[in-house]
C-alpha positions as CSV (number, residue, x, y, z in Angstrom):
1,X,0.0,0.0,0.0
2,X,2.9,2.2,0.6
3,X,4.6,1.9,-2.8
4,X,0.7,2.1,-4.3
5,X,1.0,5.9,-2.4
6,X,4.5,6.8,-3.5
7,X,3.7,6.0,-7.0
8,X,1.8,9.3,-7.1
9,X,4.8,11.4,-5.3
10,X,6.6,12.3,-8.9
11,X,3.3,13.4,-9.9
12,X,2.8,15.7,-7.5
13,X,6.0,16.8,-6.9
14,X,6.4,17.1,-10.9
15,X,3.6,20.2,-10.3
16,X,5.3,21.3,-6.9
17,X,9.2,21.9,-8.8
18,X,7.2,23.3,-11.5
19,X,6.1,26.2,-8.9
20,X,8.8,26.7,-7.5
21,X,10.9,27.4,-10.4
22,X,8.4,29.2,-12.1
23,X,8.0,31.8,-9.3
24,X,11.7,32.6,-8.8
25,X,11.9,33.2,-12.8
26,X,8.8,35.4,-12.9
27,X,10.5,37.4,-10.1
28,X,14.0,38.0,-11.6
29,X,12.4,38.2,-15.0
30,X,10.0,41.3,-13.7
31,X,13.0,42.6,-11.8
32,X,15.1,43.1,-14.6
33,X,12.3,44.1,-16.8
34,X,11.8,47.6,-14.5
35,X,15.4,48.2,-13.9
36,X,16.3,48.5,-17.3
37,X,13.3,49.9,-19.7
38,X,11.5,52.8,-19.3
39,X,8.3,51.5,-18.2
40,X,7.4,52.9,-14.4
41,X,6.6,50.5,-11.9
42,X,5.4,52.8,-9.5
43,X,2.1,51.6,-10.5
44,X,0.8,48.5,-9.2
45,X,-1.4,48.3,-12.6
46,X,2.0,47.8,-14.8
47,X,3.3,45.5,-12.5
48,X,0.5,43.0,-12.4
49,X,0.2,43.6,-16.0
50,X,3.5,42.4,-17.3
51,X,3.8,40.1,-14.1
52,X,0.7,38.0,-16.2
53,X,1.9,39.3,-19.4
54,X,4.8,36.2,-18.8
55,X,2.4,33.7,-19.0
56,X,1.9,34.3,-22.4
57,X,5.4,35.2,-23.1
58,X,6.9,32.8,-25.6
59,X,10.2,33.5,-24.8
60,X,10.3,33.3,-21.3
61,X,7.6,30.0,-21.1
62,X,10.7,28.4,-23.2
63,X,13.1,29.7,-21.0
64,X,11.0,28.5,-18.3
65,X,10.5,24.8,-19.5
66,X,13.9,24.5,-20.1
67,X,15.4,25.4,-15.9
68,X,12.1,23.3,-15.2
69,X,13.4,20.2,-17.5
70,X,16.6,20.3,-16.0
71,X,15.5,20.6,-12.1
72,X,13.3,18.0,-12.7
73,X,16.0,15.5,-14.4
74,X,18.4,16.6,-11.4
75,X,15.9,15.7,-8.8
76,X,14.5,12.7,-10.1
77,X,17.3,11.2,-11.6
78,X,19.1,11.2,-8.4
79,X,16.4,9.9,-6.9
80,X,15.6,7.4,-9.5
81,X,19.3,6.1,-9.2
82,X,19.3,5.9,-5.8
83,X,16.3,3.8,-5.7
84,X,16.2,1.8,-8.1
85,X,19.6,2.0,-9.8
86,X,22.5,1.4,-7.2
87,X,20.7,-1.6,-5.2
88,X,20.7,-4.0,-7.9
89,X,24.0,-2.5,-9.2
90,X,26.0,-5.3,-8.1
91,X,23.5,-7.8,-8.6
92,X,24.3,-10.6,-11.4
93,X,22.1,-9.4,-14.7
94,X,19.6,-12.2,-15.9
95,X,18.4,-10.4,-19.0
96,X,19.6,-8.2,-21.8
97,X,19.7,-4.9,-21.9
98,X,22.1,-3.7,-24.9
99,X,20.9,-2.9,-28.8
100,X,20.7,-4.4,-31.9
101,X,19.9,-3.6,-35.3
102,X,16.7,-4.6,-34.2
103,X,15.9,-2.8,-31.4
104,X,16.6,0.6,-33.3
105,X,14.6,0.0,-36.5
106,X,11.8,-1.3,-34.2
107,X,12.1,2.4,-32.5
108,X,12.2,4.4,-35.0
109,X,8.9,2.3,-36.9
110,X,7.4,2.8,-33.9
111,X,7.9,6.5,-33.8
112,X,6.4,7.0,-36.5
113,X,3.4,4.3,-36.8
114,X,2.6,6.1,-33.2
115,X,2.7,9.8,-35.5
116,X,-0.2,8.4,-37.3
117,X,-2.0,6.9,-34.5
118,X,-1.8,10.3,-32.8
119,X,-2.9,12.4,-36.0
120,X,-5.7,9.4,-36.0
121,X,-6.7,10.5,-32.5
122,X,-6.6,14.2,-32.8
123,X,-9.1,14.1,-36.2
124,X,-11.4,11.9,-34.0
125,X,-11.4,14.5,-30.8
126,X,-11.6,17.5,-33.4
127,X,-14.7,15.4,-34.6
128,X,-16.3,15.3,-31.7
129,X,-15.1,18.0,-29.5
130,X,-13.7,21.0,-32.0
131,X,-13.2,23.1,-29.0
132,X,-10.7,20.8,-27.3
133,X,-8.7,21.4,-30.6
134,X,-8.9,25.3,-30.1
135,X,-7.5,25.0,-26.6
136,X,-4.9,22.5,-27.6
137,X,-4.4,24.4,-30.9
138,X,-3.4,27.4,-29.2
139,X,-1.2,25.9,-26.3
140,X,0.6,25.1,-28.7
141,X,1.0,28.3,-30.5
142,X,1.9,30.4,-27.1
143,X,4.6,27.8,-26.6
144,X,5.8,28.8,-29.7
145,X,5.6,25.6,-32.1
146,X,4.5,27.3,-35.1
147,X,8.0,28.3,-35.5
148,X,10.1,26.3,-33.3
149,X,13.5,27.9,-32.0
150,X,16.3,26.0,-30.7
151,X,16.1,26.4,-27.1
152,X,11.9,24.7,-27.8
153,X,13.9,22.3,-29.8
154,X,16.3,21.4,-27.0
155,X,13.7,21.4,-24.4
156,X,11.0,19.1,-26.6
157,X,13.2,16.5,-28.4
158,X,16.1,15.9,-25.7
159,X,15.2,17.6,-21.9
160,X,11.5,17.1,-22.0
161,X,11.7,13.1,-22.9
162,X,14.8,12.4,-20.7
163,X,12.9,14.1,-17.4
164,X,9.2,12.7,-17.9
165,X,10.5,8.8,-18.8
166,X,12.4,9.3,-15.0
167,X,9.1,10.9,-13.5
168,X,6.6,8.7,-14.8
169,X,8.2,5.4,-16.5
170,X,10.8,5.3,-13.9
171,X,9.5,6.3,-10.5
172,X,5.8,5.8,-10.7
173,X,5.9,2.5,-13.1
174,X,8.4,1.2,-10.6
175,X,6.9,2.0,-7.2
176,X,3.1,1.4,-8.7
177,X,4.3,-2.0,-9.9
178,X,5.4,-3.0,-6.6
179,X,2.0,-2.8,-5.4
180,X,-0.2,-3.9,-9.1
181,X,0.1,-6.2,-11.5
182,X,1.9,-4.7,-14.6
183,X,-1.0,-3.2,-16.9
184,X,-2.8,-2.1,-13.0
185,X,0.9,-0.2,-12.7
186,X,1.0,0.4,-16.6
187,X,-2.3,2.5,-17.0
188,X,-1.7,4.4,-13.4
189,X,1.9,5.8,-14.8
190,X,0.1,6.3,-18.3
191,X,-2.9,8.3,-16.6
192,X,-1.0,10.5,-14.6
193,X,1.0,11.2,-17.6
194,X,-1.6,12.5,-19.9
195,X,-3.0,14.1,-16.7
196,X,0.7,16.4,-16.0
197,X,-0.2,17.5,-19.9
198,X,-3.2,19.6,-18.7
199,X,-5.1,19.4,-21.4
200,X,-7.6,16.9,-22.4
201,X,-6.4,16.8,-26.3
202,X,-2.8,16.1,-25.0
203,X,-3.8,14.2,-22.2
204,X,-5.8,11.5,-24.4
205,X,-2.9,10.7,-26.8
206,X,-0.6,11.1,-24.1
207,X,-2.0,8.4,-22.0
208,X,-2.0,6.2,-25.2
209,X,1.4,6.8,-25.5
210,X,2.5,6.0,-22.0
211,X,0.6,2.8,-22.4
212,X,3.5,1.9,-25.2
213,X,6.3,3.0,-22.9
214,X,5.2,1.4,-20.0
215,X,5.6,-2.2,-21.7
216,X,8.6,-0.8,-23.4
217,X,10.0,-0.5,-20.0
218,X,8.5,-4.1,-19.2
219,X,9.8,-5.9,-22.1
220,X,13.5,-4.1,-22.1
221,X,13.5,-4.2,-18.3
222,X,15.3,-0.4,-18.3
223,X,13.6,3.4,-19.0
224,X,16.4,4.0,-21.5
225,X,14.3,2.5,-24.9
226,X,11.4,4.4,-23.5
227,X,13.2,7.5,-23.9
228,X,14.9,7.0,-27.0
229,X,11.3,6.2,-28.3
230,X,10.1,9.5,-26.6
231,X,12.9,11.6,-28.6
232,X,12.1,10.4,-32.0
233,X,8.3,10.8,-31.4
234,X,9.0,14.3,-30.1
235,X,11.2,14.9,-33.3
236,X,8.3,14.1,-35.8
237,X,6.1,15.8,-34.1
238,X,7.7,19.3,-33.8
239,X,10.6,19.1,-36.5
240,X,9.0,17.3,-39.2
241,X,5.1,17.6,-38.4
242,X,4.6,18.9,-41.9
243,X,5.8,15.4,-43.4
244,X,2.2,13.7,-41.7
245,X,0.3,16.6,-42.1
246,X,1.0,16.1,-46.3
247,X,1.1,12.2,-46.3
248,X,-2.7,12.4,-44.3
249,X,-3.8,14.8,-46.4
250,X,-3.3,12.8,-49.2
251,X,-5.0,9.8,-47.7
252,X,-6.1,9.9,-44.2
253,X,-7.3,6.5,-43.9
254,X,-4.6,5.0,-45.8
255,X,-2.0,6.0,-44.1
256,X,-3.8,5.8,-40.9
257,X,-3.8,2.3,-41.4
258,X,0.1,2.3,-42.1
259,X,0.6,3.9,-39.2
260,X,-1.3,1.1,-36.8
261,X,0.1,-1.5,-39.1
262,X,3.9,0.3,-38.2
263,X,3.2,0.2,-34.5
264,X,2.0,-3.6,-34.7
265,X,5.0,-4.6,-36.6
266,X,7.4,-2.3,-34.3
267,X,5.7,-3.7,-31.4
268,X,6.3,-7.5,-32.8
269,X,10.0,-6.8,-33.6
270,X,10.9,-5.2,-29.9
271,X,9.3,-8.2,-28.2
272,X,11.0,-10.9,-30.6
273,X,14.6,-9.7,-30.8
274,X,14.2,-9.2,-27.0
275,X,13.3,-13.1,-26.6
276,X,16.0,-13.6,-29.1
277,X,18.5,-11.7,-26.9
278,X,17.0,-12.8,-23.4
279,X,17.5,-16.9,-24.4
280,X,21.0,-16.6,-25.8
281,X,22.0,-14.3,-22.7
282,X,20.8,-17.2,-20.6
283,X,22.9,-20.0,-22.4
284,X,26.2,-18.0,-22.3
């Protein structure tokens, strides 16, 4: 019952790191903002004003999510190590954990048959819901990916992936599946993932895709394929976005179908070559 509890600390603390980095920022950011323009802040009008302003600030909610990323892959991953890392350090391996030819093709199909899926679910919810779309639509606009910079690029494809699959694939997964059977664990880590998204667009193909790390982690026994998968979906989807808008476009459901077809076949490969690995690392 204890571990079922401490699966949900990352989640909360995840919100609780996010505060108190944000706060400090917004401080020194309005600080320097009134010490060197000419705006007065004798007012308490101009201070709340551009105090809020930041919110919306593209720059600085970059700035922001990058500090974030990295406090969050400071304090987790040392916590991460500590508890489930060094322990077993100097324990004899029984499984394989290395790469293979296999293993990387498997990622990158499934990177991309998981593109589709997600453009898949996003036509369904704009279906059904076109305001959720709005919202989404335009989080995504005041974090600036209609023209992505390098620091959004850093933050989304490397810092972003590294720090969640140590918050939710390798805290909660681990201390939820001490307590529940893998897909009890599986879907908890992949709920409160879509839910530390908020928003319900995000959230939904979110959770889907947490469903796939989870038994990434499961079936690789270590976070570090779940991440690698997490780059190269976050690279499609902000660098080359434009390459599924055009291929949909062209034929939604056909290549809507290649895309679940990808993710089967990705999903086959991943489990098979692990087998493959697992028996012969047994024999030697």
């Amino acid at each position: 019952m204890i571990n079922f509890f401490k699966s949900f600390l990352p989640f909360i603390l995840f919100f609780l790191i996010q505060l108190a980095v944000t706060i400090p920022m917004m401080v020194i950011q309005v600080i320097i903002h009134f010490l060197f323009s000419d705006t007065p802040a004798d007012t308490g009008v101009n201070f709340i004003s551009y105090t809020l302003s930041l919110l919306q600030d593209t720059a600085f909610l970059q700035r922001l999510s990058v500090v974030f990323s990295i406090t969050i892959i400071i304090i987790f991953g040392i916590w991460y190590r500590k508890v489930f890392v060094t322990p077993f350090r100097k324990k004899k391996k029984r499984y394989w954990s290395g790469f293979s030819v296999h293993i990387f093709f498997a990622l990158i199909f499934l990177a991309f048959g998981l593109q589709y899926i997600t453009v898949l679910l996003t036509s369904g919810i704009s279906w059904i819901r076109p305001e959720w779309m709005v919202t989404y639509n335009q989080t995504l606009y005041s974090a600036g990916f209609d023209a992505i910079s390098i620091l959004l690029a850093i933050y989304t494809i490397i810092l972003a992936p590294i720090g969640e699959e140590i918050a939710f694939r390798g805290l909660t997964y681990r201390f939820a599946r001490k307590a529940l059977p893998f897909w009890g664990a599986n879907i908890l880590q992949a709920a409160l993932f879509g839910l530390m998204h908020m928003n319900v667009v995000q959230g939904i193909y979110s959770f889907f895709l947490g469903l796939i790390l989870g038994w990434l982690c499961r079936t690789g026994r270590s976070i570090k394929y779940a991440v690698i998968l997490h780059m190269l979906y976050n690279l499609l989807g902000s660098i080359f976005s434009g390459f599924f808008d055009l291929t949909t476009a062209f034929s939604f459901a056909g290549f809507s179908a290649i895309g679940i077809a990808l993710t089967i076949f990705a999903l086959y490969i991943y489990n098979s070559e692990f087998q493959i690995q697992n028996d012969r690392f047994v024999k030697e």
